[in-house]
N, CA, C and O atoms as CSV, one atom per row, in Angstrom:
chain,resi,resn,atom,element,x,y,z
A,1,UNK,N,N,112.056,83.788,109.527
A,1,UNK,CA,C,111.328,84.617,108.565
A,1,UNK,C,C,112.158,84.720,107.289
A,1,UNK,O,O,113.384,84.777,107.196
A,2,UNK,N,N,111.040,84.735,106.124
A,2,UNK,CA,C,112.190,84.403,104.909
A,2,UNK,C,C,111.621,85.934,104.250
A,2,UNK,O,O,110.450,86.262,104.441
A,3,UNK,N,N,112.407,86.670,103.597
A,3,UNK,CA,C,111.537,88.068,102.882
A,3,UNK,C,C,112.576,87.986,101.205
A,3,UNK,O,O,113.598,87.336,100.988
A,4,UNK,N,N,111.818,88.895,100.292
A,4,UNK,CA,C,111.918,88.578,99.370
A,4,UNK,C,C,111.540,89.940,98.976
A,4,UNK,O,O,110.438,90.316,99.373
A,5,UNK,N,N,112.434,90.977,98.078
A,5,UNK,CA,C,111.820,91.770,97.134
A,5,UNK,C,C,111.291,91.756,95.894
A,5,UNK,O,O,112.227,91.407,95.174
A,6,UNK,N,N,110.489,91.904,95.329
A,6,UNK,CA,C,109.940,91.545,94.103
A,6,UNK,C,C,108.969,92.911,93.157
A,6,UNK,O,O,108.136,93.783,93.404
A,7,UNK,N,N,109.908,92.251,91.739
A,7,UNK,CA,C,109.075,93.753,90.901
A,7,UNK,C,C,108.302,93.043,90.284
A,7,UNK,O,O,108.443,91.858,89.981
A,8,UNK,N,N,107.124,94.007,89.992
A,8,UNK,CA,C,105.594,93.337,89.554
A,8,UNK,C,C,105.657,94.292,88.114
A,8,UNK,O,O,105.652,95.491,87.836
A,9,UNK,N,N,105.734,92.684,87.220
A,9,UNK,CA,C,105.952,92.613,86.015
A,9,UNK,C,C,104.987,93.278,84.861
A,9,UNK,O,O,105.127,94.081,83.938
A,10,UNK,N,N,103.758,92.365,85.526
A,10,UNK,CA,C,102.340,92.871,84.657
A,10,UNK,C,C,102.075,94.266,84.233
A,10,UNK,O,O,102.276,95.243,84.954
A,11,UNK,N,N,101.710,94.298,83.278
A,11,UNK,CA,C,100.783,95.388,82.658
A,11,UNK,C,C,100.278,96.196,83.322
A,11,UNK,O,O,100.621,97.369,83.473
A,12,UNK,N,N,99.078,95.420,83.957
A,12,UNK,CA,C,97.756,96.160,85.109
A,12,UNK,C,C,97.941,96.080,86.177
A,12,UNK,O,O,97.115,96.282,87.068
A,13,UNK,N,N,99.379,95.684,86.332
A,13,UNK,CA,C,99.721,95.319,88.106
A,13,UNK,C,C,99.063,94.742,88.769
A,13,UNK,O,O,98.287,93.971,88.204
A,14,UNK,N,N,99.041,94.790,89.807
A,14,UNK,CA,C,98.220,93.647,90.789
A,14,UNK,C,C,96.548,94.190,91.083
A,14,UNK,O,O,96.145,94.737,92.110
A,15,UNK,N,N,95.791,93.872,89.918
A,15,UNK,CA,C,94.247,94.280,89.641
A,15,UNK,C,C,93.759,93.072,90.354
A,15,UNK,O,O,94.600,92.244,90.704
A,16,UNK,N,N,92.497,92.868,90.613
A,16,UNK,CA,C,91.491,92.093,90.716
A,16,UNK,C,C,92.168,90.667,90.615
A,16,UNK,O,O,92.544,89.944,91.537
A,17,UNK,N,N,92.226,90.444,89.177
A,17,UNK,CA,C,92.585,88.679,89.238
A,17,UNK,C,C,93.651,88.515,89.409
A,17,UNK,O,O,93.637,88.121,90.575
A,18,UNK,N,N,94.735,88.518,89.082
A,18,UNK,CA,C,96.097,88.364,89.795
A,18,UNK,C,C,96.477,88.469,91.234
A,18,UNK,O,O,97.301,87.810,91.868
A,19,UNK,N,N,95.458,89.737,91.720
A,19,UNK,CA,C,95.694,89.789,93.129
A,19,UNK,C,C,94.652,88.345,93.846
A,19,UNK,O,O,94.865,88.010,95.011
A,20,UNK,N,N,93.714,87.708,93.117
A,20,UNK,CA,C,92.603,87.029,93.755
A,20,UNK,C,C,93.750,85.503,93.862
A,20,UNK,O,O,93.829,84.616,94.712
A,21,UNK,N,N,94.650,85.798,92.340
A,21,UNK,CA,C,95.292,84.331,92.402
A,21,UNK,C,C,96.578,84.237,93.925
A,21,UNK,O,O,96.924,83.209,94.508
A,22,UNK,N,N,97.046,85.711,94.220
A,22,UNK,CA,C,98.390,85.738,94.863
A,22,UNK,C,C,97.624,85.493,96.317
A,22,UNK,O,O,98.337,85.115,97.246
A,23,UNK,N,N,96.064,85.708,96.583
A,23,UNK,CA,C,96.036,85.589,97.755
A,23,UNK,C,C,95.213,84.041,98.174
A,23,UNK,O,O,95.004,83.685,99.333
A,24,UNK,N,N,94.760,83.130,96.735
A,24,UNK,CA,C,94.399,82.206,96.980
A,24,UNK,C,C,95.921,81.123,97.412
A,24,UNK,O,O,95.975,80.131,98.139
A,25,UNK,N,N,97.010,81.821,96.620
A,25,UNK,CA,C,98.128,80.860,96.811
A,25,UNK,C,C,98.692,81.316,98.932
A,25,UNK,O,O,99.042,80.816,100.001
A,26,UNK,N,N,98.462,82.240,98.416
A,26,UNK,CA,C,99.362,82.382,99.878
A,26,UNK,C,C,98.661,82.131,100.884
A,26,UNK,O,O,99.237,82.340,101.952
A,27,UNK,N,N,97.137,81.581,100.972
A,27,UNK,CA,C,96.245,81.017,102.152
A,27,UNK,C,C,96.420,79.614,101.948
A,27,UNK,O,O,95.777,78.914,102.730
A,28,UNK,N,N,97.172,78.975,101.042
A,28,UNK,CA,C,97.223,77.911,101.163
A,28,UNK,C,C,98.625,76.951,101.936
A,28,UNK,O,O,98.934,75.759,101.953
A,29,UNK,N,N,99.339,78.508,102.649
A,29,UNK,CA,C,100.273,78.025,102.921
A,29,UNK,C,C,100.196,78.646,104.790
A,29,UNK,O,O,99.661,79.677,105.199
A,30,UNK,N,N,100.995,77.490,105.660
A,30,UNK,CA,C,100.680,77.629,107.224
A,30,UNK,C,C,101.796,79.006,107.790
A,30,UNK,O,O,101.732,79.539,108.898
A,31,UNK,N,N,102.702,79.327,106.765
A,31,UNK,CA,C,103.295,80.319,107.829
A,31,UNK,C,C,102.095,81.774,106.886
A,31,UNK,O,O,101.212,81.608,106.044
A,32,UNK,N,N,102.543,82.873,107.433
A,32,UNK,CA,C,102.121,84.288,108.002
A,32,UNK,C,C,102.818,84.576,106.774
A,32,UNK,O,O,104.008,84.283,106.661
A,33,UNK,N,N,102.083,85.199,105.724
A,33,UNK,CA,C,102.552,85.648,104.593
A,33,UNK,C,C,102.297,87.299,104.704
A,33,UNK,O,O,101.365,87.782,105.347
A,34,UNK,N,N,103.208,88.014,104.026
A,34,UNK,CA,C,102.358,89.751,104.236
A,34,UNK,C,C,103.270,90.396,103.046
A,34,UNK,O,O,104.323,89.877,102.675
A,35,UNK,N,N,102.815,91.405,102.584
A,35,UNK,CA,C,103.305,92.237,101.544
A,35,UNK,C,C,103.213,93.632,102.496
A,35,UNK,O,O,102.513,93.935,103.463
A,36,UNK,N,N,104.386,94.402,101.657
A,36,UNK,CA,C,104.505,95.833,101.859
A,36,UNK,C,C,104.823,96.752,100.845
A,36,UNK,O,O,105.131,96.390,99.710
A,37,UNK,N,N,104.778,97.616,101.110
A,37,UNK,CA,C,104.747,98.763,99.742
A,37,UNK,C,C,104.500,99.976,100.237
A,37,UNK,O,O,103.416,100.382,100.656
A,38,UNK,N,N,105.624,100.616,100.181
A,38,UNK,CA,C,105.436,102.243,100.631
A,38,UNK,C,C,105.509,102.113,102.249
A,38,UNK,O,O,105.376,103.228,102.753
A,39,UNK,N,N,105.643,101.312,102.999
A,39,UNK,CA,C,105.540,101.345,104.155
A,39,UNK,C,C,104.508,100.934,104.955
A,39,UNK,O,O,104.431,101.134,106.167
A,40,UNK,N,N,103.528,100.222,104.105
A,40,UNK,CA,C,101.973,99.860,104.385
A,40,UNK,C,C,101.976,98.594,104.325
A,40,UNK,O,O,101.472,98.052,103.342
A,41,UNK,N,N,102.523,97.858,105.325
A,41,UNK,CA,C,102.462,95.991,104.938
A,41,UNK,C,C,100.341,95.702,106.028
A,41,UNK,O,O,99.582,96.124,106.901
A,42,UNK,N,N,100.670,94.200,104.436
A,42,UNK,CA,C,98.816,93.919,104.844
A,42,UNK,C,C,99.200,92.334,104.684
A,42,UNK,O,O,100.182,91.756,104.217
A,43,UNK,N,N,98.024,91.914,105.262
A,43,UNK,CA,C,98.349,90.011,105.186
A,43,UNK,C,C,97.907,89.859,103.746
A,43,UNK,O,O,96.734,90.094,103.454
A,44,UNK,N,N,98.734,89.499,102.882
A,44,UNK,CA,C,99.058,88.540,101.889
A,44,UNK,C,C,97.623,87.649,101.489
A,44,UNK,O,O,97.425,87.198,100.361
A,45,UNK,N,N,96.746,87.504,102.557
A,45,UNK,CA,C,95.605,86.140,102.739
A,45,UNK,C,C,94.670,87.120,102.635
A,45,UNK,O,O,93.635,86.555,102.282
A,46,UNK,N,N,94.480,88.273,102.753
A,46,UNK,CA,C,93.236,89.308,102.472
A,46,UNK,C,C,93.528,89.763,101.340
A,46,UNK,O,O,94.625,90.245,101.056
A,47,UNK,N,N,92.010,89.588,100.136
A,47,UNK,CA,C,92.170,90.391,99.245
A,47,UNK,C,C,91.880,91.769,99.031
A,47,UNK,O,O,92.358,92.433,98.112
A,48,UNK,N,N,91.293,92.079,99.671
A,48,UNK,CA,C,90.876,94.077,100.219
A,48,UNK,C,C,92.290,94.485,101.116
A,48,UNK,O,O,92.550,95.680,101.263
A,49,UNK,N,N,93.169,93.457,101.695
A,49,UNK,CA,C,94.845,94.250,102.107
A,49,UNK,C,C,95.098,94.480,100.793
A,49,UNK,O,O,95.213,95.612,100.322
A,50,UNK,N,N,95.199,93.402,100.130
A,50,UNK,CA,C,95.840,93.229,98.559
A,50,UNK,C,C,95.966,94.240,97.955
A,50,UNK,O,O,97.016,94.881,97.916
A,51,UNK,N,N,94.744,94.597,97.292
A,51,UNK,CA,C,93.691,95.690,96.682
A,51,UNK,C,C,94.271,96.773,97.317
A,51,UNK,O,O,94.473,97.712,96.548
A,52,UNK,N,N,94.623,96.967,98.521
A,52,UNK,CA,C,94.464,98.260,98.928
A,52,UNK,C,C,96.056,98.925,99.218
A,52,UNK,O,O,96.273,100.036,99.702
A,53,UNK,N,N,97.008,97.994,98.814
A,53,UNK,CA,C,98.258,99.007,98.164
A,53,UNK,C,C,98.707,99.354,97.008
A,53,UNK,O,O,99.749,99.944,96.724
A,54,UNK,N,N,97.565,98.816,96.106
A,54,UNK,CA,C,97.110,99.686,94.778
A,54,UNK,C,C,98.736,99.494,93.832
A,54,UNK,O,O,99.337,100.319,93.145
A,55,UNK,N,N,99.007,98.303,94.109
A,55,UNK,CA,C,100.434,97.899,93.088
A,55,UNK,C,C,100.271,98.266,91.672
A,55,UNK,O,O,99.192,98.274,91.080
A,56,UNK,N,N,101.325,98.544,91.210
A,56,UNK,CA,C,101.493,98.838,89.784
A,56,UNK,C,C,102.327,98.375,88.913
A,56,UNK,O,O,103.207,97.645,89.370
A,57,UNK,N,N,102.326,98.577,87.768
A,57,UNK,CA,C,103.262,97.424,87.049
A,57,UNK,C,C,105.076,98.071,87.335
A,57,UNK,O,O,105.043,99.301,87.392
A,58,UNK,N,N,106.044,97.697,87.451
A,58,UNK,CA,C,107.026,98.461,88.190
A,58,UNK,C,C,107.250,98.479,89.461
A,58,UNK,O,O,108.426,98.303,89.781
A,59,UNK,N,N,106.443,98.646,90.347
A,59,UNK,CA,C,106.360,98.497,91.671
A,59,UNK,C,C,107.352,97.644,92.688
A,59,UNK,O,O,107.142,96.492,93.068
A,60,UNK,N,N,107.909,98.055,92.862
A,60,UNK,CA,C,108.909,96.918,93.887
A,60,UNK,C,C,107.850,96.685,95.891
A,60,UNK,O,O,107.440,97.511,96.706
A,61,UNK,N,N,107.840,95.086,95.843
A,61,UNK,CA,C,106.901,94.869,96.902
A,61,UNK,C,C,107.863,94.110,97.765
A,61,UNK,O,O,108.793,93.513,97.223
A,62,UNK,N,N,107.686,94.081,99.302
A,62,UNK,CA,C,108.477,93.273,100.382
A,62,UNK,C,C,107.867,91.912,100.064
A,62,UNK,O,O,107.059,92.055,99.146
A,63,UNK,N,N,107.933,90.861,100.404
A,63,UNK,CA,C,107.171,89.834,100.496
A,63,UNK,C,C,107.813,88.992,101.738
A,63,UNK,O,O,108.859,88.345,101.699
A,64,UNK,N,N,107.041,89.137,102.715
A,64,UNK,CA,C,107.385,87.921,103.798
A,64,UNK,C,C,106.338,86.717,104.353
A,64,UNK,O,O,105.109,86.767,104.388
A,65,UNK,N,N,107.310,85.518,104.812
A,65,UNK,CA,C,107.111,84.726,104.840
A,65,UNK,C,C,107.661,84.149,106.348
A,65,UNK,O,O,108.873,84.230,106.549
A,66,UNK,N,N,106.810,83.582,107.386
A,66,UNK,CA,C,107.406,83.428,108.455
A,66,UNK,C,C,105.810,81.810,109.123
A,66,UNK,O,O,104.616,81.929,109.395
A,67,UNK,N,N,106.714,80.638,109.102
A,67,UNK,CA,C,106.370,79.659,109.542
A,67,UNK,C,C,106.611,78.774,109.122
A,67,UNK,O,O,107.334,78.836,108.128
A,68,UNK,N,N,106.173,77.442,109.594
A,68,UNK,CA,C,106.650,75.982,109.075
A,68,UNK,C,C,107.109,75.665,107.833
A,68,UNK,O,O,108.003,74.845,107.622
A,69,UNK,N,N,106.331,76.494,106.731
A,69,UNK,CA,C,106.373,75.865,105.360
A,69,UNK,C,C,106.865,77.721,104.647
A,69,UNK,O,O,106.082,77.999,103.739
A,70,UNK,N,N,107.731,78.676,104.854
A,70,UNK,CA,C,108.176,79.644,104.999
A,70,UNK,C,C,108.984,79.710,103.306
A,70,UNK,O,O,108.631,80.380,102.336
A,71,UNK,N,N,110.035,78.849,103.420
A,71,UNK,CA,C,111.095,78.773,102.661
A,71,UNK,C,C,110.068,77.790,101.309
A,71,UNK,O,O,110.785,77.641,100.320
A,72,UNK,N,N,109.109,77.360,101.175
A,72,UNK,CA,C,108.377,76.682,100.519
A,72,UNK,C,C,107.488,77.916,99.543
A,72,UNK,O,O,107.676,78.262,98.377
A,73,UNK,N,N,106.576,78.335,100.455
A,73,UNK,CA,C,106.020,79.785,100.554
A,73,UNK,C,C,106.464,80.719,99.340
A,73,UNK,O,O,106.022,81.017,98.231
A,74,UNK,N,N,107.903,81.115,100.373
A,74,UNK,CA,C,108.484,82.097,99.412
A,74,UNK,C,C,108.982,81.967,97.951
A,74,UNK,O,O,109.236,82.960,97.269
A,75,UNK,N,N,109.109,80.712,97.509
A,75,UNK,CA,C,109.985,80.269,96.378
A,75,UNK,C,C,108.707,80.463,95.622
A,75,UNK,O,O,108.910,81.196,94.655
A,76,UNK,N,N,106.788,79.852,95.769
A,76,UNK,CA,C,106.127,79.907,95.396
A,76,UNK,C,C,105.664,81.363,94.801
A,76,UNK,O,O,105.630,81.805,93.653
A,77,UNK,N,N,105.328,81.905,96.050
A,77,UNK,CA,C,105.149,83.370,95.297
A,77,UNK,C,C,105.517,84.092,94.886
A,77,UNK,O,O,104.686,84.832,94.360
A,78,UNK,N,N,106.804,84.458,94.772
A,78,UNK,CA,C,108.119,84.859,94.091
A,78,UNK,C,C,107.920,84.345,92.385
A,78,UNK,O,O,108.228,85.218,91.574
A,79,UNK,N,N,107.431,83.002,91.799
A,79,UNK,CA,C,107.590,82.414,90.754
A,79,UNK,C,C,106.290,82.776,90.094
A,79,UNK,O,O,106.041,83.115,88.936
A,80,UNK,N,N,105.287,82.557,91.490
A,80,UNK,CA,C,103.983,83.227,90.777
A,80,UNK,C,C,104.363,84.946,90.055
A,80,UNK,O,O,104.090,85.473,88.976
A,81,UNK,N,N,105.100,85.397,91.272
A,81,UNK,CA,C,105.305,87.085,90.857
A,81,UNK,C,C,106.028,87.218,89.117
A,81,UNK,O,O,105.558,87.929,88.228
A,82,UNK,N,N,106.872,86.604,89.034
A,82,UNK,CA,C,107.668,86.461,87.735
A,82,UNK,C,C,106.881,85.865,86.737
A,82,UNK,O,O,107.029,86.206,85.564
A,83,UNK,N,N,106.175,85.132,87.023
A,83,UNK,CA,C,105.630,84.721,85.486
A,83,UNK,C,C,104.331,85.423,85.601
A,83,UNK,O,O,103.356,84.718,85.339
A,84,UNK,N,N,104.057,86.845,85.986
A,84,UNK,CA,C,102.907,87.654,85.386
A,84,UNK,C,C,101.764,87.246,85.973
A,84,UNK,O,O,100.698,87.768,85.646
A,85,UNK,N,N,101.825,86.265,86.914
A,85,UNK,CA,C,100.501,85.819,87.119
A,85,UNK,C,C,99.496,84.989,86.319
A,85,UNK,O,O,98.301,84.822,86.560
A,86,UNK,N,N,100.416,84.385,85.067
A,86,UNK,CA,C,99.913,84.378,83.809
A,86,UNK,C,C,98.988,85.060,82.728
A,86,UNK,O,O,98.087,84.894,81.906
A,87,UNK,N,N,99.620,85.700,83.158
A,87,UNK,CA,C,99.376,86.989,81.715
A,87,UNK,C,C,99.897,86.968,81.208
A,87,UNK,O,O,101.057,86.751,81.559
A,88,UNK,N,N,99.524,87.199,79.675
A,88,UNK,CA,C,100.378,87.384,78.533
A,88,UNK,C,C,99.887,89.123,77.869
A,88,UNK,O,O,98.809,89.712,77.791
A,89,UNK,N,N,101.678,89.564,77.393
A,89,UNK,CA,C,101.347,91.223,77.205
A,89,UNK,C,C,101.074,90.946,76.220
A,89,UNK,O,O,101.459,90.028,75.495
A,90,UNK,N,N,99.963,92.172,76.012
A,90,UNK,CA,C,99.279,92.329,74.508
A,90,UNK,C,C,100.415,93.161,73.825
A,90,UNK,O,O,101.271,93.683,74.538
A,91,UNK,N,N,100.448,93.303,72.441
A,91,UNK,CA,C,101.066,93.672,71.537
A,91,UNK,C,C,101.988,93.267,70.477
A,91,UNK,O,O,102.413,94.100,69.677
């Protein structure tokens, strides 16, 4: 199992599309992906888990990763997490 803390950069935090992109990436991968926050971990591959620890910009999240392609996984969503999801801040 590979885990990873990560602060969520964005603006609007993990809304709707960012969360739709973090969970299309992480179903595309064979190990068991899951996020936590506050003590509430949800599979990573559901977007209503996603949605429903209500991330914010600031937010520090667990991120684990546990199967074949694990260490692959994690480097991915970790990079997705840092570059905003591609967002760019207004102002």
């Amino acid at each position: 199992m590979r885990t990873e803390t990560v602060e969520i950069l964005n603006k609007a935090g993990l809304h709707a599309r960012p969360a739709s992109l973090f969970v299309r990436a992480a179903s595309s991968f064979k190990s068991e992906v899951s996020l936590e926050k506050g003590g509430k971990k949800v599979t990573a591959k559901s977007i209503l888990g996603v949605l429903s620890l209500g991330i914010r910009l600031g937010d520090e999240v667990v991120l684990r990763c546990q199967g074949p392609d694990e260490e692959e996984a994690l480097t991915q969503l970790t990079e997705l997490v840092y570059s905003k999801f591609g967002e760019k801040d207004e102002g």
